[in-house]
N, C-alpha and C positions, 0 to 999 in steps of 0.2 A: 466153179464146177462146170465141166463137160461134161456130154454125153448122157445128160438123161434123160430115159426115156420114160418114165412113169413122174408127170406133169401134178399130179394130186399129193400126193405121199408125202407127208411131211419128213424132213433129214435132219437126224439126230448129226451134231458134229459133238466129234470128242477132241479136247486138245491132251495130250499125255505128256505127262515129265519123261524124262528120258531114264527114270528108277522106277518108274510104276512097270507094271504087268499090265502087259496088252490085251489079258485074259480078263482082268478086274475094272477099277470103275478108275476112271478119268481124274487127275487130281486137279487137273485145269483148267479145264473150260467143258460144261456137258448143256447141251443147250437145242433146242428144237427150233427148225427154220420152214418157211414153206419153200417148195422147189424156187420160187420167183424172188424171194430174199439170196435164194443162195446164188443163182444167177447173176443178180444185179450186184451180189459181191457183199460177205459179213467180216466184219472189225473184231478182233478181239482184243479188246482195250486191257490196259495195264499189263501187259506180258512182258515181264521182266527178261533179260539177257538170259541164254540158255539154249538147252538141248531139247527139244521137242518131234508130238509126233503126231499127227492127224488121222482120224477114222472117221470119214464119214456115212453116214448107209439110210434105208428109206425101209423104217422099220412097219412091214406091211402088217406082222402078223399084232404089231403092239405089244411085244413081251420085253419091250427096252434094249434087247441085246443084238446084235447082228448072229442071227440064224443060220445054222450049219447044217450040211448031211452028214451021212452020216464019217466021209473021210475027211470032215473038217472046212469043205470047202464052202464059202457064202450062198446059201440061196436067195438072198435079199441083195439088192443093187446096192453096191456098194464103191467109195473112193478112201486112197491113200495117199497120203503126203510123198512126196517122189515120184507117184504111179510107176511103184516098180511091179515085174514081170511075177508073178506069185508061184510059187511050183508048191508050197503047203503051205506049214502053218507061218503068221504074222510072226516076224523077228524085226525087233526095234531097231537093228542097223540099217535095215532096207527102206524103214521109213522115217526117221530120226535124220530133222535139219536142225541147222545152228541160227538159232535166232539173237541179235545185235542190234538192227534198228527197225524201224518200221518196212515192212516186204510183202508181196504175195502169193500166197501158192496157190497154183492153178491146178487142180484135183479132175483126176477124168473119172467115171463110174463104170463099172464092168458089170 
């Protein structure tokens, strides 16, 4: 992870099948890190061959979900798998990589 700036806040990472709903809950991996775990870089072991997708965010207010206004868009710091360019809501092609052997994704926060 890059780019964060709130040092305290513990980050929820979510790993998603690439058939779940980016709206609902995680089938793969849902797991709390402190900022300086996720820095120094987290594993997620046994991740079988597949399509996946990463969210991860710095859930201030503690209601477990990544917090929206009211047009949808994050008010909690938040990263995505690809760090693509957001113009609305999360669509699973934009952040949906092909996973085969062991790799990293390097997640920036907005």
């Amino acid at each position: 992870m890059s780019n964060l700036v709130d040092s305290k806040t513990l980050i929820t990472v979510l790993v998603y099948d690439e058939k779940d709903d980016l709206n609902g809950r995680a089938t793969v991996h849902y797991k709390k890190y402190s900022p300086q775990q996720v820095i120094e870089g987290i594993t997620v072991e046994s991740l079988p061959a597949g399509n996946y997708a990463i969210l991860a965010f710095q859930d201030k207010d503690e209601n477990y979900y990544l917090t929206r206004n009211n047009d949808g868009m994050p008010v909690e710091y938040f990263g995505l798998s690809n760090n693509p360019v957001l113009q609305g809501s999360l669509v699973m092609e934009q952040i949906k990589f092909s996973h085969h052997k062991s790799q990293t994704q390097t997640i920036n926060f907005y």
